[in-house]
C-alpha positions as CSV (number, residue, x, y, z in Angstrom):
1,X,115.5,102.3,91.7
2,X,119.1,101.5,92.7
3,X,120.4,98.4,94.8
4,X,123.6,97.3,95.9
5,X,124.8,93.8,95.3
6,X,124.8,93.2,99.2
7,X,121.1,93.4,98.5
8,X,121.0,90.5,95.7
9,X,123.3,88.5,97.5
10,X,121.1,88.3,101.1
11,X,118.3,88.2,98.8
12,X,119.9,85.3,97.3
13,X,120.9,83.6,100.7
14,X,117.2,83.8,101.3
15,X,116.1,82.1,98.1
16,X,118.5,79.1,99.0
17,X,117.3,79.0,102.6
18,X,113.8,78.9,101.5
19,X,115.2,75.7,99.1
20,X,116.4,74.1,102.2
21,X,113.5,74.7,104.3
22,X,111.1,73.2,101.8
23,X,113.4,69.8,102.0
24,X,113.6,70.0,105.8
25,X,109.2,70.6,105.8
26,X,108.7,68.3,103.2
27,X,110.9,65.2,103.7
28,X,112.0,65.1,107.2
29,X,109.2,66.9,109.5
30,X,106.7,65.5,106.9
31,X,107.6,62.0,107.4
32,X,104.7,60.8,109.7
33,X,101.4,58.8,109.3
34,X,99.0,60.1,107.1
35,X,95.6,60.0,109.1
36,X,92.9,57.4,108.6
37,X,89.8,59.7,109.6
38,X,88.8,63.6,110.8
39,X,89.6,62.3,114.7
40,X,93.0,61.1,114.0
41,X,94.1,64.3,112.1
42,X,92.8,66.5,114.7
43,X,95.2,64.4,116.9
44,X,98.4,64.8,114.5
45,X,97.8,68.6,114.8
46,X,98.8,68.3,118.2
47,X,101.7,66.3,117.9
48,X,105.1,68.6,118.2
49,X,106.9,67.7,114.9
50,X,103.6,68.6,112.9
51,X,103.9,72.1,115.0
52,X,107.8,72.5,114.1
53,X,106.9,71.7,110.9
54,X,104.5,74.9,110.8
55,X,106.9,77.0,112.0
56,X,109.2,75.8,109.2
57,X,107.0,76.7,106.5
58,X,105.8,79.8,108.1
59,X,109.6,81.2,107.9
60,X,110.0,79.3,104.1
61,X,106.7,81.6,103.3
62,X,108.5,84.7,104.1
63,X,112.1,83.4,102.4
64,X,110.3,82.7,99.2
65,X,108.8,86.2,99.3
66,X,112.3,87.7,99.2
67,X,114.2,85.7,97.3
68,X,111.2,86.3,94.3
69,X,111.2,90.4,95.2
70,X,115.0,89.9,94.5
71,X,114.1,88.3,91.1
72,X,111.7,91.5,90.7
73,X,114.6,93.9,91.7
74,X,116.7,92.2,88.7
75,X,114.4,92.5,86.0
76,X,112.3,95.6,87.1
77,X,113.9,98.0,84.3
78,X,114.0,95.3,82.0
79,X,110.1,94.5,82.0
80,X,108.3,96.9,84.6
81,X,104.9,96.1,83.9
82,X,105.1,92.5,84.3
83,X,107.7,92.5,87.3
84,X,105.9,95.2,89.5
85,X,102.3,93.3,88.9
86,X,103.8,90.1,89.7
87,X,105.5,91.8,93.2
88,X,101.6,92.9,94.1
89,X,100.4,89.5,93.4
90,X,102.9,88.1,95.5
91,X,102.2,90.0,98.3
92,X,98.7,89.0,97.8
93,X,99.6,85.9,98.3
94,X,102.2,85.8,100.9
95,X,98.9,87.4,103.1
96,X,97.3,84.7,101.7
97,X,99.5,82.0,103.1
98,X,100.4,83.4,106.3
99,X,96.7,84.1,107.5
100,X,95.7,80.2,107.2
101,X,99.0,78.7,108.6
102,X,99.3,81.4,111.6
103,X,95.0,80.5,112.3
104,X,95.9,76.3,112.1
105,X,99.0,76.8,114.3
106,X,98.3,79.1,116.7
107,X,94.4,78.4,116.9
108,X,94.4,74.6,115.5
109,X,97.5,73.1,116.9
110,X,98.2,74.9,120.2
111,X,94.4,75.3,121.0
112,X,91.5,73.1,119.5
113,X,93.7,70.3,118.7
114,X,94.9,69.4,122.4
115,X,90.9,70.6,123.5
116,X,90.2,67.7,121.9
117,X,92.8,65.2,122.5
118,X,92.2,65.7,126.6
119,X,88.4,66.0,126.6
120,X,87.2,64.4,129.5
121,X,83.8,63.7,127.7
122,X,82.3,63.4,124.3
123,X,80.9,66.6,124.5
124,X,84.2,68.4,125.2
125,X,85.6,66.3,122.3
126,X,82.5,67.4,119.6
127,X,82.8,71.3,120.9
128,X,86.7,70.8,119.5
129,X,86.1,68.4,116.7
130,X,83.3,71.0,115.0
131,X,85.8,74.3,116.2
132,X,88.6,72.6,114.1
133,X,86.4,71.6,111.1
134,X,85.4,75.1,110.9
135,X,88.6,76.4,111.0
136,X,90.4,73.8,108.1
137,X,86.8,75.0,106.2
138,X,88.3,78.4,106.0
139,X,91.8,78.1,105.6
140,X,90.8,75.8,102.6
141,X,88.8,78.2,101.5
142,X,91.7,80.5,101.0
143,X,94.0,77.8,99.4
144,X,92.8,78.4,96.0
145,X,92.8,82.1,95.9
146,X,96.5,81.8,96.4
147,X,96.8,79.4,94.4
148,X,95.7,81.5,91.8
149,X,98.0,84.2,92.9
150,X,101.0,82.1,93.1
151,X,100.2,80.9,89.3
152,X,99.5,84.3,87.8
153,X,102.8,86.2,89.9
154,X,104.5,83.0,88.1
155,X,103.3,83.6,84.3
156,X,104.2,87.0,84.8
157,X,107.7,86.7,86.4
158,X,108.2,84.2,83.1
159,X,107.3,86.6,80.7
160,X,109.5,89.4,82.6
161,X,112.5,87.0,82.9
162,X,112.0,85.8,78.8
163,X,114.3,88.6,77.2
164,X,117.1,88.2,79.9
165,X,120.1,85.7,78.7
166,X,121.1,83.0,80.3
167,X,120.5,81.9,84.1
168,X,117.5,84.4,83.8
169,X,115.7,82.1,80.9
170,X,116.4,79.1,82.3
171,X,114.4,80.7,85.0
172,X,112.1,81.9,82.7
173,X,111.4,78.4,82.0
174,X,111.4,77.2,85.4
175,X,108.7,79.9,86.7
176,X,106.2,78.9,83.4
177,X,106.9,75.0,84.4
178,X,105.9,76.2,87.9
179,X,102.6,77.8,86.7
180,X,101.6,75.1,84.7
181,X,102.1,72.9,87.2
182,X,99.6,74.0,89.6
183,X,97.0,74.9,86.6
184,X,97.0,71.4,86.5
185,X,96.4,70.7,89.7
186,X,93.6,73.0,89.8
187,X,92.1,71.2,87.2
188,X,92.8,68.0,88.6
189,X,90.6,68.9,91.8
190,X,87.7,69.8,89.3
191,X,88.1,66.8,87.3
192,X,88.2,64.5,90.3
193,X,92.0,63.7,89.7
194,X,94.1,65.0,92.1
195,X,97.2,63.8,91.0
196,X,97.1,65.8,87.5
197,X,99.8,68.5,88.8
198,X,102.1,65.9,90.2
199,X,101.3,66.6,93.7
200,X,103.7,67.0,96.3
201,X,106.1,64.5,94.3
202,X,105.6,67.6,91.6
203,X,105.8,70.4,94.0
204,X,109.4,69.4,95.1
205,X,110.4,68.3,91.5
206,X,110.1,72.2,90.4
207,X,109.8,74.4,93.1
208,X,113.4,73.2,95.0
209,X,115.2,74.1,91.4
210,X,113.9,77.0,90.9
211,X,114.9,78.5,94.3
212,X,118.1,77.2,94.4
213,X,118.5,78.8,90.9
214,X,117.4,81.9,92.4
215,X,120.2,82.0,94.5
216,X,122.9,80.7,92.1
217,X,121.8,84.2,90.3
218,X,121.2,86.9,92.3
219,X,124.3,85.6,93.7
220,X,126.8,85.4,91.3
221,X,125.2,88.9,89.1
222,X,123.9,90.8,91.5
223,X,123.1,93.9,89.5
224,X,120.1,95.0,88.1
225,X,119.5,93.4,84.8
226,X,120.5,95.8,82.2
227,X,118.3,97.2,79.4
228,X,118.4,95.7,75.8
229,X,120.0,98.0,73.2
230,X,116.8,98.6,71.2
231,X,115.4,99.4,74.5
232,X,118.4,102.1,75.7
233,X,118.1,104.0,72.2
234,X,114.5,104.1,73.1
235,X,114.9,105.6,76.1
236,X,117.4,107.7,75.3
């Protein structure tokens, strides 16, 4: 496969906005009051920043998704095996995310969360209170599958990324610190200690870098990432 380095550089220009859209998600549209019971975060669901804020990370899903298939593109001749797995695993999960964030938007905010919050009886209140608990059930349900997905795409994009120089190690480095992260948190749910991955404080500590080193690459080399010489003497 051939690409032109108009295609690296959008690709990159996606990796940054996704960078800036986790900041704008996390730190400004995430700023409100956490909820003190099931009825009060039934009614932040139906405030309008928490919907923006679902919008934003709709669109970041999607950015991330292309600024990681242009880190795929760069290293595909390099490390096919591990690059073209790590592309299906991350369209795994991109379905992954989408499905439970379009079903809490569109169904949770913009349906049973206002049901709820202008019930004019108990009973209109419990019909939207067990409709919404149903329907964060099943979108958490799906949060550890692609959790799973996001960490094994990672340890493979690491391992394809190791023999490149440079920017692409540092990566390389980046995309394992990423895995490990959230291996972590996984065990930190098990073991009853959530805060083992670092959390959100952890999420934006790694994943904000590595995006904006995305972009700083594919960028400033956009070109496929050439073979090694042991590996062109192979191949030729």
């Amino acid at each position: 496969m051939s690409f032109e380095p108009r295609f690296f550089r959008a690709l990159g220009l996606s990796a940054l906005a996704a960078a800036l859209l986790v900041l704008v998600a996390q730190l400004i549209l995430g700023s409100y009051p956490r909820p003190a019971g099931f009825g009060s975060l039934i009614e932040l669901y139906a405030q309008p920043m928490v919907r923006v804020q679902q919008v934003v990370i709709l669109v970041q899903v999607f950015l991330m998704f292309l600024g990681l298939w242009g880190v795929v593109a760069k290293v595909h001749r390099r490390s096919p095996g591990a690059a073209l797995t790590a592309l299906l695993l991350l369209c795994f999960w991109q379905m992954f995310e989408l499905i439970p964030r379009s079903l809490e938007l569109f169904a949770g905010s913009w349906r049973y969360a206002p049901a709820f919050v202008s019930a004019a009886d108990e009973t209109g209140r419990e019909t939207a209170r067990v409709a919404m608990r149903t329907l964060l059930e099943l979108t958490n349900a799906m949060g550890d599958v692609r959790r799973i997905l996001w960490l094994l795409s990672h340890l493979l994009l690491a391992i394809a990324l190791w023999s490149t120089r440079g920017w692409g190690r540092w990566l390389a480095i980046l995309f394992f610190a990423n895995a490990l992260r959230l291996a972590l948190g996984m065990a930190g749910s098990l073991l009853g200690q959530p805060s083992l991955g670092g959390g959100l404080a952890g999420f934006m500590v790694l994943i904000v870098p590595q995006f904006l080193m995305v972009a700083a690459w594919l960028w400033t080399n956009p070109v496929v990432e050439p073979l090694s010489g042991s590996e062109r003497r192979e191949e030729s």
